[in-house]
PQR file with spaces between the fields and no chain letter, atoms N, CA, C, O and H, PARSE charges and radii, in Angstrom:
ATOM       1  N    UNK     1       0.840   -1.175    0.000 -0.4000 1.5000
ATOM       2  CA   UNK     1       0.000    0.000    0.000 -0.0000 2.0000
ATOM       3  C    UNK     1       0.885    1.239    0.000  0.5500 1.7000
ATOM       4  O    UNK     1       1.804    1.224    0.820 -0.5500 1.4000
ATOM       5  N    UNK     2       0.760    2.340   -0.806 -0.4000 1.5000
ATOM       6  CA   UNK     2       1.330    3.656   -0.937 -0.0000 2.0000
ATOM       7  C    UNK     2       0.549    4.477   -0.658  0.5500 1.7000
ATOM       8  O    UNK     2      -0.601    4.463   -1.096 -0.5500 1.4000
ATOM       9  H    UNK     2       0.014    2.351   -1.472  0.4000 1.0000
ATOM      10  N    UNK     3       1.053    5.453    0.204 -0.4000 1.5000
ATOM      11  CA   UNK     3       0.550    6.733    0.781 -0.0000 2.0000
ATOM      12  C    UNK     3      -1.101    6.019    1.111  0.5500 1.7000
ATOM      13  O    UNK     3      -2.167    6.313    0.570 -0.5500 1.4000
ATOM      14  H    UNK     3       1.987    5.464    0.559  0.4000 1.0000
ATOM      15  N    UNK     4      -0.826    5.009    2.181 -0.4000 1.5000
ATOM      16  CA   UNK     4      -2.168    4.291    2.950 -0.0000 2.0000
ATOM      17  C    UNK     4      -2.017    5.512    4.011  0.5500 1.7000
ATOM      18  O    UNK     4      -1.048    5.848    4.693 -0.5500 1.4000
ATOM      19  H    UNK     4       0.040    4.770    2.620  0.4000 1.0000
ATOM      20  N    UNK     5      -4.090    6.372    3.842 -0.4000 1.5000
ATOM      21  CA   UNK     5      -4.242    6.684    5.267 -0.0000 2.0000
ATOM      22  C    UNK     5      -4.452    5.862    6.364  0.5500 1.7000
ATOM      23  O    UNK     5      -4.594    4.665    6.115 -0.5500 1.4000
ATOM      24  H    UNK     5      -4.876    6.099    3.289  0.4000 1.0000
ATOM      25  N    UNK     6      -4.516    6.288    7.731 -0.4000 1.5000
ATOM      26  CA   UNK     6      -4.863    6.275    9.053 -0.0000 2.0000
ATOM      27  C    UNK     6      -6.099    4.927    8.646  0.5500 1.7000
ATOM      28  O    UNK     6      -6.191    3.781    9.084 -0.5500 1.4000
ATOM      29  H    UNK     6      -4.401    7.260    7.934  0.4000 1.0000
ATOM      30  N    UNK     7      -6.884    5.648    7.680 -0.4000 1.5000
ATOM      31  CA   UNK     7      -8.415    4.815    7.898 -0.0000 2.0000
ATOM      32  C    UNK     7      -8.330    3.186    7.146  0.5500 1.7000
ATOM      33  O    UNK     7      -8.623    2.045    7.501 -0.5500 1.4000
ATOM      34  H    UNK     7      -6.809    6.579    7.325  0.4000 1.0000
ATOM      35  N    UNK     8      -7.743    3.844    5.895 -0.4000 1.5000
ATOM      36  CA   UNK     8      -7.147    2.314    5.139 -0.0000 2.0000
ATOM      37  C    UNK     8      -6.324    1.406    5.868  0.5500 1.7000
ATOM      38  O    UNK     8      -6.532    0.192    5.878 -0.5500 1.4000
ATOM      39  H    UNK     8      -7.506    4.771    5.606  0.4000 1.0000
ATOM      40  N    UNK     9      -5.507    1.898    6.403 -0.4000 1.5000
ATOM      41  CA   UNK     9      -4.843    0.912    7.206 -0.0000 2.0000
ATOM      42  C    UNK     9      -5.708    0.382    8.243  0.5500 1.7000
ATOM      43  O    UNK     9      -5.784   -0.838    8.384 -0.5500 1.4000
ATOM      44  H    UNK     9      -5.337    2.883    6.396  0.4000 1.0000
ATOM      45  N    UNK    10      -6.388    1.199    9.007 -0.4000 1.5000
ATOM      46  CA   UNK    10      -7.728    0.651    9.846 -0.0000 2.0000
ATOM      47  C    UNK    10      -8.576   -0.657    9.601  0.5500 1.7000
ATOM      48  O    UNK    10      -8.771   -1.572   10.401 -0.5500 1.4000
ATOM      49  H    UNK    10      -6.326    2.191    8.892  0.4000 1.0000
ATOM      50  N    UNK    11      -9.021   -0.533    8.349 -0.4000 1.5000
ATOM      51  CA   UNK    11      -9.271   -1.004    7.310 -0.0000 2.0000
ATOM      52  C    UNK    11      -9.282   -2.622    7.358  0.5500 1.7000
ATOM      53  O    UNK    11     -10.044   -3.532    7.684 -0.5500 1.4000
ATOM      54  H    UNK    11      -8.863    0.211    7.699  0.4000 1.0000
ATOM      55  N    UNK    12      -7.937   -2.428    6.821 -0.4000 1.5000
ATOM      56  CA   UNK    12      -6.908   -3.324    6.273 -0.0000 2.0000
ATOM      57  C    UNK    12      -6.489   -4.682    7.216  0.5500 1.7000
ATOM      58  O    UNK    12      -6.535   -5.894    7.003 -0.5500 1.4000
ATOM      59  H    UNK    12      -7.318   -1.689    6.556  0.4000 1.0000
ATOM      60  N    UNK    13      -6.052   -3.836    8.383 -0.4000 1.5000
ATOM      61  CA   UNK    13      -5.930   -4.320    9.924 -0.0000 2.0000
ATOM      62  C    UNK    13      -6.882   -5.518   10.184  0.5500 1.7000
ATOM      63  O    UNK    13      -6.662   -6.726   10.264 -0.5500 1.4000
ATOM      64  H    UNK    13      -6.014   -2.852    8.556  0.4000 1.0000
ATOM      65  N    UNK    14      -8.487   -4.467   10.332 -0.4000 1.5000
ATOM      66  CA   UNK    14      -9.607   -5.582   10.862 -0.0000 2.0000
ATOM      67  C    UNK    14      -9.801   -6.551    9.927  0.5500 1.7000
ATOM      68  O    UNK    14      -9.941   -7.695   10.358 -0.5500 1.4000
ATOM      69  H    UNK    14      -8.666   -3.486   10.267  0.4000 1.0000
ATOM      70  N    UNK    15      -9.858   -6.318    8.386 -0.4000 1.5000
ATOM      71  CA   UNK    15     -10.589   -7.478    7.660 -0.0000 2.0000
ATOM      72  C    UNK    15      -9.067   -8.799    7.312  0.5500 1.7000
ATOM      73  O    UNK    15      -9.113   -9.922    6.810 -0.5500 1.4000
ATOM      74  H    UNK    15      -9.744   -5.388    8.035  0.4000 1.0000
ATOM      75  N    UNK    16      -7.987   -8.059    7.803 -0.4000 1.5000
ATOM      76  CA   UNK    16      -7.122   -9.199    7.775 -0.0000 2.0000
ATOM      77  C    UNK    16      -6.999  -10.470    9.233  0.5500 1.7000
ATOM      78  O    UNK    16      -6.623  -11.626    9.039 -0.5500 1.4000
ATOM      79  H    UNK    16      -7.950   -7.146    8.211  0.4000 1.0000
ATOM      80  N    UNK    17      -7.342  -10.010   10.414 -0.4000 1.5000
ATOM      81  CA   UNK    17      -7.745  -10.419   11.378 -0.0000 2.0000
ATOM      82  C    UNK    17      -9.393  -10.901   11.557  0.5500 1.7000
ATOM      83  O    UNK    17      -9.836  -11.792   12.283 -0.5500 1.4000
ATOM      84  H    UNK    17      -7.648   -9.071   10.572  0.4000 1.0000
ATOM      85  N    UNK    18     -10.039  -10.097   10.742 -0.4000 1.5000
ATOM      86  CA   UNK    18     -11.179  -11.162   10.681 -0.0000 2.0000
ATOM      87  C    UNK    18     -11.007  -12.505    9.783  0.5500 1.7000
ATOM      88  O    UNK    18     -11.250  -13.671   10.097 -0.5500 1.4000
ATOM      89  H    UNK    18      -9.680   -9.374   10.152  0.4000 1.0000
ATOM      90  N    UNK    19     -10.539  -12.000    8.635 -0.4000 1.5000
ATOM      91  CA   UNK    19      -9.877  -13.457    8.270 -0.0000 2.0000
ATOM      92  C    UNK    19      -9.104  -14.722    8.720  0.5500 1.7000
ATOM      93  O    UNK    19      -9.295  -15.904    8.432 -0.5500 1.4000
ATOM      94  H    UNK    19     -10.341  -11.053    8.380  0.4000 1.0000
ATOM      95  N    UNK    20      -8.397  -14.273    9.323 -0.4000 1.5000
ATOM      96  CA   UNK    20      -7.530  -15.016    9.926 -0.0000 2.0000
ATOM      97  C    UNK    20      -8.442  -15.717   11.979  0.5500 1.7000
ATOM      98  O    UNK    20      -8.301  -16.758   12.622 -0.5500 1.4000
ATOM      99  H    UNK    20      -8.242  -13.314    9.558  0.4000 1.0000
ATOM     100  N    UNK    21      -9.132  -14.633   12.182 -0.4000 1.5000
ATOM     101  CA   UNK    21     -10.061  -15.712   12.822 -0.0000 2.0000
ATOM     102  C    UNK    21     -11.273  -16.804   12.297  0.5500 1.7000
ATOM     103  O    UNK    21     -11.647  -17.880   12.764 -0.5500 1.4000
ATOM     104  H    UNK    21      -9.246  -13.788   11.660  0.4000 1.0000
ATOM     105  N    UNK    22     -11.669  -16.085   11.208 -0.4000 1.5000
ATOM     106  CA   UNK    22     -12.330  -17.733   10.464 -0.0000 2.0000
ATOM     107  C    UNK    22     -11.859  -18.152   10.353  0.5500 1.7000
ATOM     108  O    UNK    22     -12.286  -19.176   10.884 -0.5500 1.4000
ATOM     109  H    UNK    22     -11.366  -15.211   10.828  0.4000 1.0000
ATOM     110  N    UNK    23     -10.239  -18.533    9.644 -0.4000 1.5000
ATOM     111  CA   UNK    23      -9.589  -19.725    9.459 -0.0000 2.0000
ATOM     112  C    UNK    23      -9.566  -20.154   10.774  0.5500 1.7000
ATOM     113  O    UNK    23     -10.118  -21.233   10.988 -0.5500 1.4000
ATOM     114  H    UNK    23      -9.892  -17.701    9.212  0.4000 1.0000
ATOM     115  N    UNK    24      -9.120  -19.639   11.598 -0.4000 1.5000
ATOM     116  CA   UNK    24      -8.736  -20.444   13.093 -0.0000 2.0000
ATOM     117  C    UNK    24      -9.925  -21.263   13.409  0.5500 1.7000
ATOM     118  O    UNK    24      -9.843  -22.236   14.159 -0.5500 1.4000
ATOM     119  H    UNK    24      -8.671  -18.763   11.424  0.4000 1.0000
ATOM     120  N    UNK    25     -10.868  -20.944   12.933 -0.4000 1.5000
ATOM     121  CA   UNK    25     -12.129  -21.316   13.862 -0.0000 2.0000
ATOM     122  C    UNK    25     -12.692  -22.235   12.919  0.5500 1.7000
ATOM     123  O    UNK    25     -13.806  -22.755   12.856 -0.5500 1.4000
ATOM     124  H    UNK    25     -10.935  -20.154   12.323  0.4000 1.0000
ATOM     125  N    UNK    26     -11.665  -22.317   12.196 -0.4000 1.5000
ATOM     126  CA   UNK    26     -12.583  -23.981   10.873 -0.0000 2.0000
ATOM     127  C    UNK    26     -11.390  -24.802   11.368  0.5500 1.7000
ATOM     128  O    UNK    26     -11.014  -25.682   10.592 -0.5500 1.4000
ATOM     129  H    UNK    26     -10.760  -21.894   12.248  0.4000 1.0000
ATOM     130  N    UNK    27     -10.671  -24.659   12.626 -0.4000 1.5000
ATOM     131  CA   UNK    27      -9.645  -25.975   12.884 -0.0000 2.0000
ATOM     132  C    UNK    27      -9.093  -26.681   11.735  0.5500 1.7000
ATOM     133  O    UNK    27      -9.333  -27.886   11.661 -0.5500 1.4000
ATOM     134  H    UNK    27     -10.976  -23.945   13.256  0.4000 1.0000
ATOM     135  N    UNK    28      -8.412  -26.141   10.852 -0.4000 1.5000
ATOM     136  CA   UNK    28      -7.984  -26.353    9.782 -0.0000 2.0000
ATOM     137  C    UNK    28      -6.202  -27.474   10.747  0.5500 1.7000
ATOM     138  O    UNK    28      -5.734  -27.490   11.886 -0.5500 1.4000
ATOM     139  H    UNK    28      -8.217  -25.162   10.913  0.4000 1.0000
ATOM     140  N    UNK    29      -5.875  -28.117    9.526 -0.4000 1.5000
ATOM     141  CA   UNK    29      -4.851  -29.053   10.136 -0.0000 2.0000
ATOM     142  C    UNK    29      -3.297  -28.023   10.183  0.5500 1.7000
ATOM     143  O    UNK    29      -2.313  -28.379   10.832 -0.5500 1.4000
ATOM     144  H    UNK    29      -6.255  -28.104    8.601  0.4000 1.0000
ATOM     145  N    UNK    30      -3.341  -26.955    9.508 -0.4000 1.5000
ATOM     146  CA   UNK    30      -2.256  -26.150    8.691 -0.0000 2.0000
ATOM     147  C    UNK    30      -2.794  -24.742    8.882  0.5500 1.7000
ATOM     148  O    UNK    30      -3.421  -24.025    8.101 -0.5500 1.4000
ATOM     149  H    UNK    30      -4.141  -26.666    8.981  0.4000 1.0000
ATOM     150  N    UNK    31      -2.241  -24.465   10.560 -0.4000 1.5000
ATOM     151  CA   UNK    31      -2.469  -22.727   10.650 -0.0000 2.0000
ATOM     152  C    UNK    31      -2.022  -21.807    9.648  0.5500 1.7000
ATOM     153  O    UNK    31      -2.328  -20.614    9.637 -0.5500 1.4000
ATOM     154  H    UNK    31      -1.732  -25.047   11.194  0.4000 1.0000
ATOM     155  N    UNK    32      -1.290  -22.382    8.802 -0.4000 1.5000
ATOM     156  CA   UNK    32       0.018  -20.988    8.430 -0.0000 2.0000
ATOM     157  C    UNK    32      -0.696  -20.008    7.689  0.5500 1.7000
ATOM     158  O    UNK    32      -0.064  -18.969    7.495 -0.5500 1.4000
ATOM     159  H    UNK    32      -1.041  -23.351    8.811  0.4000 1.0000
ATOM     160  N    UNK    33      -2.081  -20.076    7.129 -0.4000 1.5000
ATOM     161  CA   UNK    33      -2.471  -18.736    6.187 -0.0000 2.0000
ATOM     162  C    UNK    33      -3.119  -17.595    7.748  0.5500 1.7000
ATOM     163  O    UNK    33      -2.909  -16.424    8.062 -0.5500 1.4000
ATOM     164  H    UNK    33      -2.594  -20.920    7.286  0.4000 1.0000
ATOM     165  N    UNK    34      -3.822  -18.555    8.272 -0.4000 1.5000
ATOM     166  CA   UNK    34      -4.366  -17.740    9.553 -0.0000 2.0000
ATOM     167  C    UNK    34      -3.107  -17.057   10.723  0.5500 1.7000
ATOM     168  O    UNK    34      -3.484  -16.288   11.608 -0.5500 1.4000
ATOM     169  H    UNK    34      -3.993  -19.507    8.018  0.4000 1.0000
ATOM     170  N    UNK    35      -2.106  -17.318   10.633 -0.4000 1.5000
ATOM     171  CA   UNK    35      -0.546  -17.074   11.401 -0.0000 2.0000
ATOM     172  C    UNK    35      -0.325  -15.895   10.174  0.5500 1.7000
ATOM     173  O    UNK    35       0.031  -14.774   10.540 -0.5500 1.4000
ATOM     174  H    UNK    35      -1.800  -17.943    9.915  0.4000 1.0000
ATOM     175  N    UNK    36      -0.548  -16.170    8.649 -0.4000 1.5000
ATOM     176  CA   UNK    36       0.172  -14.884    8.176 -0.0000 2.0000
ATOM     177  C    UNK    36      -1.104  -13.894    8.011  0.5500 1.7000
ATOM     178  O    UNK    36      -0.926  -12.682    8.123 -0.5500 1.4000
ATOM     179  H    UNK    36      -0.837  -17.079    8.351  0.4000 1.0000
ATOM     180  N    UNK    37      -2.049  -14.282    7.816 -0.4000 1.5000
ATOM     181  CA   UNK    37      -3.095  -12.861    7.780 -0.0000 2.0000
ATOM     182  C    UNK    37      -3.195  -12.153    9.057  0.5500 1.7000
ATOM     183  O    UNK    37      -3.549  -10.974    9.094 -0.5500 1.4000
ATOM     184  H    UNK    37      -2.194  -15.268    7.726  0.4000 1.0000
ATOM     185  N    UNK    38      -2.874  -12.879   10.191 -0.4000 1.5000
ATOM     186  CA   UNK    38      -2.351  -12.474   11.794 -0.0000 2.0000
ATOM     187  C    UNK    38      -1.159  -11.314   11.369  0.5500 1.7000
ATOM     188  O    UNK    38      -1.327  -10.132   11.672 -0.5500 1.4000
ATOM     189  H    UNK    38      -2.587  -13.836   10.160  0.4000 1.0000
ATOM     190  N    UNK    39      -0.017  -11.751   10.682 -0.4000 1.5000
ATOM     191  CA   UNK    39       1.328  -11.088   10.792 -0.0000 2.0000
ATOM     192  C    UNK    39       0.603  -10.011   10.302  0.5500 1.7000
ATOM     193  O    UNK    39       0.399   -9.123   11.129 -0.5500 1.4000
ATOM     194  H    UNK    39       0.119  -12.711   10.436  0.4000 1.0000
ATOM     195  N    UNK    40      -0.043   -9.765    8.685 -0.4000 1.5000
ATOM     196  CA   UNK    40      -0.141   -8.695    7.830 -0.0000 2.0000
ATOM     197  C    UNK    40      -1.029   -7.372    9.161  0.5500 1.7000
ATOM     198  O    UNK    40      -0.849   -6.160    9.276 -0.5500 1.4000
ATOM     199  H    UNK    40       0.123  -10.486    8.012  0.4000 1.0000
ATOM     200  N    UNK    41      -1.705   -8.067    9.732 -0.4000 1.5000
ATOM     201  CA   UNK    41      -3.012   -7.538   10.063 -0.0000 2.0000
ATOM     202  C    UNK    41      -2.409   -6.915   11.758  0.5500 1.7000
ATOM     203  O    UNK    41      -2.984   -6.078   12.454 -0.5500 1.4000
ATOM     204  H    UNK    41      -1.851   -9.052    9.639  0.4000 1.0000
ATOM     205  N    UNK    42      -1.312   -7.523   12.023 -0.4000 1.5000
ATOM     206  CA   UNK    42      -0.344   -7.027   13.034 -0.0000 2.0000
ATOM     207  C    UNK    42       0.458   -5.493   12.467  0.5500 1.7000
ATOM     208  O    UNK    42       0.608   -4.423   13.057 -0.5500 1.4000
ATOM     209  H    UNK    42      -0.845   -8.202   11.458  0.4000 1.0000
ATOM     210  N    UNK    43       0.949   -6.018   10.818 -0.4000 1.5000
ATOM     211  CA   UNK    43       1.977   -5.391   10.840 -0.0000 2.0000
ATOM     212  C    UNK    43       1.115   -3.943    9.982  0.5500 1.7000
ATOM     213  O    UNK    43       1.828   -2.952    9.825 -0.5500 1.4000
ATOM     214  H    UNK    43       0.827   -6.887   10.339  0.4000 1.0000
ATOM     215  N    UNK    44      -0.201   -3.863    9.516 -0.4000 1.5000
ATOM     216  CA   UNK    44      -0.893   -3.028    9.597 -0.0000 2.0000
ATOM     217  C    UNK    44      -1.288   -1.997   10.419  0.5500 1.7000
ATOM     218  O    UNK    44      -1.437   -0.827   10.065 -0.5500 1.4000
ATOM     219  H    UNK    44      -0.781   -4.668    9.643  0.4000 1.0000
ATOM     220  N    UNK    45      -1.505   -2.585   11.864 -0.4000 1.5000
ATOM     221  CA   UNK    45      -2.000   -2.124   12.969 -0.0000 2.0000
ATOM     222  C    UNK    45      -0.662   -1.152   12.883  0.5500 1.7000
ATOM     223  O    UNK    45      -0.681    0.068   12.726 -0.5500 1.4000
ATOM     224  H    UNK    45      -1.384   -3.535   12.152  0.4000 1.0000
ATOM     225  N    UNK    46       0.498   -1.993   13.023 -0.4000 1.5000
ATOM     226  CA   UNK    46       1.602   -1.203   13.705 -0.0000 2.0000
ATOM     227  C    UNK    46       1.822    0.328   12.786  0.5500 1.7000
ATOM     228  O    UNK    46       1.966    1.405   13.365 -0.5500 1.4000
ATOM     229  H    UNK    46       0.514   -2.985   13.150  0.4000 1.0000
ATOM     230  N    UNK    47       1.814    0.171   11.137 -0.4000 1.5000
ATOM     231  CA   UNK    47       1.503    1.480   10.511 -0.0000 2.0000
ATOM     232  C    UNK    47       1.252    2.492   11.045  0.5500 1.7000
ATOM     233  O    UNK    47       1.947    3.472   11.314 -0.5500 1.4000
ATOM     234  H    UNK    47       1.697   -0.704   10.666  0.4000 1.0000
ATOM     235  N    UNK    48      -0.475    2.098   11.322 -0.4000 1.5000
ATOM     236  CA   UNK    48      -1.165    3.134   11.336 -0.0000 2.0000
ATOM     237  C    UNK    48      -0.890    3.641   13.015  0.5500 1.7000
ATOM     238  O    UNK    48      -1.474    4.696   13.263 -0.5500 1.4000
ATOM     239  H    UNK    48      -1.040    1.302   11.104  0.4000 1.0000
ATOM     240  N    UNK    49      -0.202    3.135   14.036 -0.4000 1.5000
ATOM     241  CA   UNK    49       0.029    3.689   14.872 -0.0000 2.0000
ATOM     242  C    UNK    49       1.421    4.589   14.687  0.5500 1.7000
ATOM     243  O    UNK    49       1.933    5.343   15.514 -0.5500 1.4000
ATOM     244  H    UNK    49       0.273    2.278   13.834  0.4000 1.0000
ATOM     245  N    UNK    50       1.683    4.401   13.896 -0.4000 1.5000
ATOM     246  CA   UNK    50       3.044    5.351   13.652 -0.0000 2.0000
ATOM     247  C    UNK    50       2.271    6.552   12.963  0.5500 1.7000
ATOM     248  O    UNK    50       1.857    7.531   13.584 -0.5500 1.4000
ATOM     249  H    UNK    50       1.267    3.789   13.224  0.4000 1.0000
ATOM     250  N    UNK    51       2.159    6.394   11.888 -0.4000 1.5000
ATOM     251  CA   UNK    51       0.765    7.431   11.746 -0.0000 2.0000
ATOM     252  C    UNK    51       0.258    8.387   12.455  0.5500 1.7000
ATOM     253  O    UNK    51       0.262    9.551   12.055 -0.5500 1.4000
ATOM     254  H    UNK    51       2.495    5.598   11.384  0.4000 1.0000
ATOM     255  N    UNK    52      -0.240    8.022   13.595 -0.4000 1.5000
ATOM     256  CA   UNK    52      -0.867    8.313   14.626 -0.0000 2.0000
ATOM     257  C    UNK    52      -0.099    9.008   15.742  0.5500 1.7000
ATOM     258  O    UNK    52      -0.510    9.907   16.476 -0.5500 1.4000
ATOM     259  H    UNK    52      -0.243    7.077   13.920  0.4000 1.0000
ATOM     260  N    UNK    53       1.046    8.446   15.731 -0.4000 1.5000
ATOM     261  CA   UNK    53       1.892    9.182   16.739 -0.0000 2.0000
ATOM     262  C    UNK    53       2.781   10.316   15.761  0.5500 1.7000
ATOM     263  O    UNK    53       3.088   11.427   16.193 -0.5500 1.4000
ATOM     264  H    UNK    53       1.380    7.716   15.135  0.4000 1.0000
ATOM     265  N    UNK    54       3.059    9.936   14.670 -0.4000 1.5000
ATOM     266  CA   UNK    54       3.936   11.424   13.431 -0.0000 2.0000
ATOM     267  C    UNK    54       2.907   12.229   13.314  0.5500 1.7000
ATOM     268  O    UNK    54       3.002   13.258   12.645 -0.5500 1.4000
ATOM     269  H    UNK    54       2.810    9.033   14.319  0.4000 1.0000
């Protein structure tokens, strides 16, 4: 994402963590897509708090 606002990243954050809790919650045998839509949806959050504090 380039020149992502505050809100997009907001955004971005929840529907990657909502994703990644449906996968969790279909007990799938192979966390790893729900572990990386976790990371993205982590490393989103962290953005927009920089954002927030510049």
């Amino acid at each position: 994402m380039l020149n992502a606002n505050r809100e997009q990243l907001r955004h971005s954050a929840q529907t990657k963590k909502d994703a990644a809790s449906a996968l969790m919650n279909t007990k799938q045998a192979h966390p790893a897509p729900a572990v990386y839509l976790a990371h993205v949806a982590l490393e989103c959050a962290l953005k927009r708090r920089i954002l927030i504090k510049n």
